[in-house]
C-alpha positions as a LaTeX table, in Angstrom:
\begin{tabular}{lrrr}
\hline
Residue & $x$ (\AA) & $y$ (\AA) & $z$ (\AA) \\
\hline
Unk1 & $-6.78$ & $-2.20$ & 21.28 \\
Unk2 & $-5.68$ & 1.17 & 22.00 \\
Unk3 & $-4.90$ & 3.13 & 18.61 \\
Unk4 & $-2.81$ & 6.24 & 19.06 \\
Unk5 & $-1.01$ & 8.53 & 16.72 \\
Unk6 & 2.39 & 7.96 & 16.37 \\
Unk7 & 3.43 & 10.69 & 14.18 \\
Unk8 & 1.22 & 13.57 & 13.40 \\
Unk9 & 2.93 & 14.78 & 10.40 \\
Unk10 & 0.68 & 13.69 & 7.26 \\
Unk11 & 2.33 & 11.63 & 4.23 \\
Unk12 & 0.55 & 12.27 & 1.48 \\
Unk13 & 1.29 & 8.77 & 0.83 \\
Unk14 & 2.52 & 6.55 & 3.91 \\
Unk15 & 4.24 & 3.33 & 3.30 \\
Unk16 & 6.92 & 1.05 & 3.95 \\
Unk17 & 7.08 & 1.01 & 7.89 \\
Unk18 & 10.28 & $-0.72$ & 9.35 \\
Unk19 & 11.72 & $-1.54$ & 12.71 \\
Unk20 & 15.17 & $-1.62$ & 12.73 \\
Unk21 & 15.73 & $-4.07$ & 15.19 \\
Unk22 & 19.28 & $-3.38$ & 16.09 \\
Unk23 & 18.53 & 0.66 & 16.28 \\
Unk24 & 15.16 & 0.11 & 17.97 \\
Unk25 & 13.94 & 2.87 & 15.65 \\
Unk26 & 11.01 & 2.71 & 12.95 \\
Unk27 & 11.40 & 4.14 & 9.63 \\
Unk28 & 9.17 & 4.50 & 7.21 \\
Unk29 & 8.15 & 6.84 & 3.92 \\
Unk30 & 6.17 & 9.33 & 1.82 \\
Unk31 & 6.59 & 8.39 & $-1.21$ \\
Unk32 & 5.09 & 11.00 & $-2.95$ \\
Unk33 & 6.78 & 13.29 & $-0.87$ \\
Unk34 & 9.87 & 11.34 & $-1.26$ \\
Unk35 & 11.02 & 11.79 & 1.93 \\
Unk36 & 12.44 & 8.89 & 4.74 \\
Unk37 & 10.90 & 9.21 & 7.57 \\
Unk38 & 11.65 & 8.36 & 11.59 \\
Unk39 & 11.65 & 10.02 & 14.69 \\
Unk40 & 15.33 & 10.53 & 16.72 \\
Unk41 & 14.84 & 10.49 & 20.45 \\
Unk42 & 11.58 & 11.66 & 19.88 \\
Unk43 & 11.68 & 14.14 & 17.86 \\
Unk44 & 10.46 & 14.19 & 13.94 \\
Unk45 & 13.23 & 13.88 & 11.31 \\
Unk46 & 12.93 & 13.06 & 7.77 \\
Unk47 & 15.58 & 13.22 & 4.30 \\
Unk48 & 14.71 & 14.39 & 1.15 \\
Unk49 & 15.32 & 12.35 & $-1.59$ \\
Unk50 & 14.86 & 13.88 & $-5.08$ \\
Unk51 & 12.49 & 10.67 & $-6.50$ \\
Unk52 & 10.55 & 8.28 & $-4.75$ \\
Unk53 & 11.27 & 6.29 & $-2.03$ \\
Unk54 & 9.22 & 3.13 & $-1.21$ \\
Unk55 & 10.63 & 0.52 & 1.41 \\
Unk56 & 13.73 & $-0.68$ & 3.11 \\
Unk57 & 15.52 & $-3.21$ & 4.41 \\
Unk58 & 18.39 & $-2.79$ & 7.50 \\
Unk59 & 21.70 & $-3.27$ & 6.06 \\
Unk60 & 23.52 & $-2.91$ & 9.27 \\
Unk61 & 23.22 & $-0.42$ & 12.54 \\
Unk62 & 24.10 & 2.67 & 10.24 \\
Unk63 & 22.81 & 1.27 & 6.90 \\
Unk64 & 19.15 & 0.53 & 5.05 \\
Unk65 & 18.96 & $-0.72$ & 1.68 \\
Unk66 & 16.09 & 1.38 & 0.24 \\
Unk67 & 13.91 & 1.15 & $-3.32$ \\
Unk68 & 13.82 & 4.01 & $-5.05$ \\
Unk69 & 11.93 & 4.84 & $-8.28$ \\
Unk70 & 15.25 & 3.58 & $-10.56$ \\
Unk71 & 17.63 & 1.99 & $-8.39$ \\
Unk72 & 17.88 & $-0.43$ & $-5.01$ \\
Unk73 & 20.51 & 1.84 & $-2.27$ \\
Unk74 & 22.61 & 1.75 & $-0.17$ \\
Unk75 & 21.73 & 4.61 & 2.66 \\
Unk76 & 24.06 & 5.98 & 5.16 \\
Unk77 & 22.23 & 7.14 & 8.23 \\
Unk78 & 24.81 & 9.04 & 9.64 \\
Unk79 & 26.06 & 10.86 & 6.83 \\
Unk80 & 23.14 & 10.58 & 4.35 \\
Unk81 & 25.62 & 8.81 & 1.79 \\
Unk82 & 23.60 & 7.09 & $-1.05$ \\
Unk83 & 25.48 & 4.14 & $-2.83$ \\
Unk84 & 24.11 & 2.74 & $-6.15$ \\
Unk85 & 23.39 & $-0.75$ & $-5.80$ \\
Unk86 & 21.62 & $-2.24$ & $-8.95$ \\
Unk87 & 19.45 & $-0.50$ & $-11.23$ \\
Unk88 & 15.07 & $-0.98$ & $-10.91$ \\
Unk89 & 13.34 & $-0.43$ & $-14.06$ \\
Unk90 & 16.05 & 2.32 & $-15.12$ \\
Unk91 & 14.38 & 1.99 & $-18.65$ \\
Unk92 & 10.69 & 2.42 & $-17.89$ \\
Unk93 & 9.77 & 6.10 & $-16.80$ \\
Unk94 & 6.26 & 5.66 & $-15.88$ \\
Unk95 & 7.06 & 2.85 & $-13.21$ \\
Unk96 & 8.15 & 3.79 & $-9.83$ \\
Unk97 & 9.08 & 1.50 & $-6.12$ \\
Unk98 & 5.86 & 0.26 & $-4.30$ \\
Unk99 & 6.07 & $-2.93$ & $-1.70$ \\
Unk100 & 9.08 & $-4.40$ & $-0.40$ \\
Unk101 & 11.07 & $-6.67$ & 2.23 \\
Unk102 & 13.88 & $-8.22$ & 3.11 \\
Unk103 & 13.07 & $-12.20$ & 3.21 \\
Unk104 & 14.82 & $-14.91$ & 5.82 \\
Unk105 & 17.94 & $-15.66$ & 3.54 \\
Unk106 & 18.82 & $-11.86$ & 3.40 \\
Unk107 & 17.43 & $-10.71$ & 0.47 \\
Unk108 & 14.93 & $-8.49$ & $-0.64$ \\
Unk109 & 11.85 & $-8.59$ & $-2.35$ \\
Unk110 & 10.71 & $-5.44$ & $-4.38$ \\
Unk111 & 7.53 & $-4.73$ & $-6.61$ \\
Unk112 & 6.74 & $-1.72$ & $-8.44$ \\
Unk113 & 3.93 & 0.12 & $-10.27$ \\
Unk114 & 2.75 & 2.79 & $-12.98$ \\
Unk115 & 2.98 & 5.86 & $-11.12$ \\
Unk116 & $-0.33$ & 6.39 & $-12.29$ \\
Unk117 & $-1.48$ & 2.91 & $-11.49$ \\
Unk118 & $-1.09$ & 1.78 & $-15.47$ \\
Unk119 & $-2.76$ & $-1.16$ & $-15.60$ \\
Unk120 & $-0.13$ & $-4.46$ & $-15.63$ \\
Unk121 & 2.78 & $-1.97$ & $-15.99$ \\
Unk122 & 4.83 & $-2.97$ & $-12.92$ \\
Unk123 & 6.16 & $-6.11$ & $-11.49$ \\
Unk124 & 7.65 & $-7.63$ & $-8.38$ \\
Unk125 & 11.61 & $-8.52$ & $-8.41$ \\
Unk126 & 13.77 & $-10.34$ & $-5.95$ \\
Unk127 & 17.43 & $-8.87$ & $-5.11$ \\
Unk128 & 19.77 & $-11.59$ & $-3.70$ \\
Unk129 & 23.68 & $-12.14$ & $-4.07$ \\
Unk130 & 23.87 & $-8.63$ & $-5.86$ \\
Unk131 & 21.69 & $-9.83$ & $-8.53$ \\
Unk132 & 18.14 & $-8.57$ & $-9.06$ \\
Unk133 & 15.64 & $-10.88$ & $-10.95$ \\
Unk134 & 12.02 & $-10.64$ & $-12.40$ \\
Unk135 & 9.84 & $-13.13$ & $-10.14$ \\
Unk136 & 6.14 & $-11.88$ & $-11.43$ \\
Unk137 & 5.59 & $-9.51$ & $-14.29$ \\
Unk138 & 2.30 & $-7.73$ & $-15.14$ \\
Unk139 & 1.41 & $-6.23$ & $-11.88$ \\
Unk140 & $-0.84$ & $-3.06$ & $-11.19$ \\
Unk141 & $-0.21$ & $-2.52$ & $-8.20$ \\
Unk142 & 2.37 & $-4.41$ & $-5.80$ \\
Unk143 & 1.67 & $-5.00$ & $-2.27$ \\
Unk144 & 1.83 & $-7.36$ & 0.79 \\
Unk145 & 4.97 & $-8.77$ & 0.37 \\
Unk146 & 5.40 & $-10.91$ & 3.56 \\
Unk147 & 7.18 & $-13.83$ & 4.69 \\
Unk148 & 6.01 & $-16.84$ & 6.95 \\
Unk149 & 8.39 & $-17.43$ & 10.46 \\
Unk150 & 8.96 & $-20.91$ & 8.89 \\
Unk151 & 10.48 & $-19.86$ & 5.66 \\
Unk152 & 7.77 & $-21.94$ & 3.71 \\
Unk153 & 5.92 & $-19.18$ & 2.17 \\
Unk154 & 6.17 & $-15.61$ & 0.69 \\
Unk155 & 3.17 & $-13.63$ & 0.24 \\
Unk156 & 2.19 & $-10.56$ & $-2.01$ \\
Unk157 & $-1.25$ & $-9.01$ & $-3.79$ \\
Unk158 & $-1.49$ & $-7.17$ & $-6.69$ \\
Unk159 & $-3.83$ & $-5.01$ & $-5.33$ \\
Unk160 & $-7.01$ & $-4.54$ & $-7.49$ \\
Unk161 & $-7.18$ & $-8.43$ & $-8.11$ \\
Unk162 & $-8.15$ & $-8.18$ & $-3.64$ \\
Unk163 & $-6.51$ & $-11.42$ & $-3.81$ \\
Unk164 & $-3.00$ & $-12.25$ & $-1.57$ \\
Unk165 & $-1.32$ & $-15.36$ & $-3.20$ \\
Unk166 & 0.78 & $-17.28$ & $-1.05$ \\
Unk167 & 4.26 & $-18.75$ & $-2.58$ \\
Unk168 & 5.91 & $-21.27$ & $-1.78$ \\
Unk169 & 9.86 & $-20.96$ & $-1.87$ \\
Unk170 & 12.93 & $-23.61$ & $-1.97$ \\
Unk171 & 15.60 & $-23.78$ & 0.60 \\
Unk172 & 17.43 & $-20.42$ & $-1.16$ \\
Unk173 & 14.39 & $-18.62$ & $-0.66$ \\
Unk174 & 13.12 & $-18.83$ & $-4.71$ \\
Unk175 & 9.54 & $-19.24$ & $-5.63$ \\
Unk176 & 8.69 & $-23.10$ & $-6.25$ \\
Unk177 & 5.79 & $-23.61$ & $-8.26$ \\
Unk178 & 2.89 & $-21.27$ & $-9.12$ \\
Unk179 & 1.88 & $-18.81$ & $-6.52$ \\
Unk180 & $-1.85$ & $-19.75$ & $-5.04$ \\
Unk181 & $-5.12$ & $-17.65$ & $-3.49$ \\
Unk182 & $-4.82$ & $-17.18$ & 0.10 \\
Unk183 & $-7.35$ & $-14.53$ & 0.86 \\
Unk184 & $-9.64$ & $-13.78$ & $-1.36$ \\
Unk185 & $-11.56$ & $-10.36$ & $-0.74$ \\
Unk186 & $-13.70$ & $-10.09$ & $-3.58$ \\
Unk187 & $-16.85$ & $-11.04$ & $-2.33$ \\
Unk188 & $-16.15$ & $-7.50$ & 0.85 \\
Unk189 & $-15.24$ & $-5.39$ & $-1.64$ \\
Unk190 & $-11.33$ & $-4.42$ & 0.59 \\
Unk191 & $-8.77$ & $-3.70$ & $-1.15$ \\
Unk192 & $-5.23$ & $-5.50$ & $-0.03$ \\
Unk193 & $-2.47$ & $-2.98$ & 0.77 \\
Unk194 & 0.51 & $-3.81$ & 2.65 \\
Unk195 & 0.77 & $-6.90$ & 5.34 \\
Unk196 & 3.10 & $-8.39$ & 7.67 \\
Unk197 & 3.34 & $-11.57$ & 9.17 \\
Unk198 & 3.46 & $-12.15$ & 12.91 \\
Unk199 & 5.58 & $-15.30$ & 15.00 \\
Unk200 & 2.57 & $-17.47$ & 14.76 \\
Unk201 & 2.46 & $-17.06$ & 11.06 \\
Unk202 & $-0.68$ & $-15.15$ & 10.84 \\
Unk203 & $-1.03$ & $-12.08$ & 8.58 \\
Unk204 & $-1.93$ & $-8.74$ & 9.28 \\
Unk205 & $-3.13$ & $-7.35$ & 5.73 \\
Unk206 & $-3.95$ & $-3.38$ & 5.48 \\
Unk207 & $-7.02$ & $-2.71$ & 3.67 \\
Unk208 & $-7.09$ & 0.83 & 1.69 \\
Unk209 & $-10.10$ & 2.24 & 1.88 \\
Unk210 & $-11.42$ & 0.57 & 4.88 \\
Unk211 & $-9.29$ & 2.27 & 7.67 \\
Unk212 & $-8.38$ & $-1.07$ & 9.19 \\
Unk213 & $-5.70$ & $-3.54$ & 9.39 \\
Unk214 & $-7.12$ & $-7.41$ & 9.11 \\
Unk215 & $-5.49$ & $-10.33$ & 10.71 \\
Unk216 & $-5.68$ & $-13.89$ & 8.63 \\
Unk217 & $-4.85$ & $-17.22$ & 10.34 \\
Unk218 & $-2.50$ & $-19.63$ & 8.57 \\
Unk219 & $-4.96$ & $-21.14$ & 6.47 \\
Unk220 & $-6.39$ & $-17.21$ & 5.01 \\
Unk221 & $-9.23$ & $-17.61$ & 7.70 \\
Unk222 & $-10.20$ & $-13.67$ & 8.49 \\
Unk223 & $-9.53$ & $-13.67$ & 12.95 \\
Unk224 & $-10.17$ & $-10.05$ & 13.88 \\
Unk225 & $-8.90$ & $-5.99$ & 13.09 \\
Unk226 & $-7.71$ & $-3.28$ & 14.35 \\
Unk227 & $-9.29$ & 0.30 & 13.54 \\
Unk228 & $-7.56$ & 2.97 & 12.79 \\
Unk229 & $-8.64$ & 6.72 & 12.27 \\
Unk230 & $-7.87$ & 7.09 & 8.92 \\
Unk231 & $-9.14$ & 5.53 & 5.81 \\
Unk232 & $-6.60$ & 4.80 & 3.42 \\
Unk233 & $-4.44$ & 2.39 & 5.84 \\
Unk234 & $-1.26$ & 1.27 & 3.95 \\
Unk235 & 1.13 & $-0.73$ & 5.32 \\
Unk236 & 1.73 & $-2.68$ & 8.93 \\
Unk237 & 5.00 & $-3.41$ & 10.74 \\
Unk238 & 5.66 & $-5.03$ & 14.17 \\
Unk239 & 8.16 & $-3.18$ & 16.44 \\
Unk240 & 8.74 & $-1.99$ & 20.46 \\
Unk241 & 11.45 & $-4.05$ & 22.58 \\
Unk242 & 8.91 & $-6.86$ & 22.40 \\
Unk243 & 7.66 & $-6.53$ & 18.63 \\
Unk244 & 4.14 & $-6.16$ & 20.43 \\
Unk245 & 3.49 & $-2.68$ & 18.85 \\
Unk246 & 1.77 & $-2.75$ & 15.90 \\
Unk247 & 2.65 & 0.54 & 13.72 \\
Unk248 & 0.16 & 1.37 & 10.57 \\
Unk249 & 0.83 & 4.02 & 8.17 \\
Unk250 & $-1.87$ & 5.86 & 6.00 \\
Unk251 & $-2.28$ & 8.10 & 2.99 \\
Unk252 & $-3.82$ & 11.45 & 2.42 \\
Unk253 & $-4.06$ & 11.95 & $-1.10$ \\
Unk254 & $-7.47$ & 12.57 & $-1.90$ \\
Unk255 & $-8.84$ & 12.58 & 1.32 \\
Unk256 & $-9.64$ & 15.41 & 3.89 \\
Unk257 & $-10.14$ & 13.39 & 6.77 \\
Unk258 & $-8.08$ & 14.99 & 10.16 \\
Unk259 & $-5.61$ & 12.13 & 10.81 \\
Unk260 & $-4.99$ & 10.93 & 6.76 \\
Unk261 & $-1.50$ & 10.29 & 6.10 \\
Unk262 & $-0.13$ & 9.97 & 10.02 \\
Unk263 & 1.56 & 6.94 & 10.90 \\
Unk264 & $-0.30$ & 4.75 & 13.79 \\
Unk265 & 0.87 & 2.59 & 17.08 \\
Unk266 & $-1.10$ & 0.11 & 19.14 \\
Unk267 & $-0.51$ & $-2.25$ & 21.49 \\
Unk268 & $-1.72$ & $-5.89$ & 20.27 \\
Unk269 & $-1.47$ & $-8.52$ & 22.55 \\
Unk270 & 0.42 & $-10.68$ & 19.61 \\
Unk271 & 4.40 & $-10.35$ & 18.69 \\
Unk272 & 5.66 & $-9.34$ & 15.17 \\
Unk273 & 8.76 & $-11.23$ & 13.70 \\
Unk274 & 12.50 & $-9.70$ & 13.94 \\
Unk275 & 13.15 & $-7.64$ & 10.19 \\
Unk276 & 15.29 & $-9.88$ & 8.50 \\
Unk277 & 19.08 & $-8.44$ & 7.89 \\
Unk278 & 19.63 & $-7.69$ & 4.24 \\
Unk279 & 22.98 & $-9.77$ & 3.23 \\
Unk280 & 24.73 & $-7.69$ & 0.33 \\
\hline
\end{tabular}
């Protein structure tokens, strides 16, 4: 597969890639620079937020709903207009955003973490019918949240345990039952980072540390990778007219390698799922 750069600018910590299906457009963030970022008929743009900024869902063609470090928003494209939608951890300084995504039934799925990786001190939350509830509590670090194409499933990792559970969800799109191991990556030593899953249900797990991006048939079987040129690969997202193009984004905190922290496009040979529209 033929890895390019997609951006060049380096995040010191690149996450949350999305494709906005309607806008054709990828977005994605620093969040330790706390900036959004994209590129407008090819050219770099970015906002400046003044706390962190994690992941995003598409509202409508103008509209994301982005996780900050206290609140879920409503962000105006055009006009850079941010509208308060619920409160996230407003009472707990040391947490911040992490992981998130919208799920099939429109809403969205958001985990957090210590901002110094506090052991247990974040959790992962669904937002749905303007409500935001607790679904897991005592997570390090949240990651991997993913949906399958046949609405059975959601899946996330709390990243030190190297384990992604898979959950299974009722017809509203609420977990059923106690989440279970899919992949277990102990025994390699990776570390789980952000995933997607792709039309065939197969899941494309970023593994910090290991500068690659793992794909995992239905049943958590490891398939093949994709390389990338940086180490700290954090989070995968299908887009292009086709959803063929696989983007990665990457960190460089801590690192002094020449591409750390750019954001990553290659053609797969395999098709993404359609971002699911955030209902509000």
């Amino acid at each position: 597969m033929n890895m390019q750069v997609f951006d060049a600018r380096a995040c010191a910590l690149g996450e949350g890639p999305l494709w906005h299906p309607v806008r054709q457009q990828l977005f994605w963030f620093d969040i330790l620079g706390m900036r959004l970022m994209t590129q407008d008929a090819g050219q770099p743009k970015h906002w400046q937020f003044d706390e962190h900024v994690s992941a995003a869902g598409w509202i409508d063609e103008n509209t994301l709903l982005i996780a900050s470090e206290t609140m879920l928003l409503a962000f105006d494209l055009t006009t850079g207009e941010k509208t308060k939608l619920i409160g996230l951890e407003v009472d707990q300084p040391l947490t911040r955003s992490n992981d998130g995504r919208a799920d099939p039934w429109g809403g969205f799925w958001i985990g957090t973490m210590g901002k110094q990786a506090e052991p247990g001190l974040g959790a992962i939350y669904r937002y749905f019918k303007g409500t935001l509830r607790q679904l897991y509590a005592h997570i390090t670090i949240s990651n991997a949240i993913c949906f399958s194409p046949d609405k059975r499933f959601a899946y996330f990792t709390d990243t030190p345990t190297r384990r992604v559970m898979r959950q299974a969800l009722d017809d509203s799109g609420w977990p059923m039952g106690t989440p279970e191991m899919h992949i277990n990556l102990s025994q390699d030593k990776m570390n789980p980072d952000g995933a997607v899953v792709d039309r065939d249900g197969f899941l494309w797990v970023a593994q910090w540390g290991a500068g690659r991006v793992a794909r995992f048939d239905a049943t958590g079987t490891f398939t093949s990778k994709v390389d990338f040129a940086a180490s700290q690969m954090t989070c995968p997202a299908f887009g292009g007219p086709d959803l063929s193009t696989l983007f990665a984004t990457s960190a460089a905190v801590g690192v002094t390698e020449a591409s750390a922290g750019k954001t990553f496009a290659c053609q797969t040979g395999f098709h993404g799922q359609k971002e699911h529209q955030v209902i509000l």
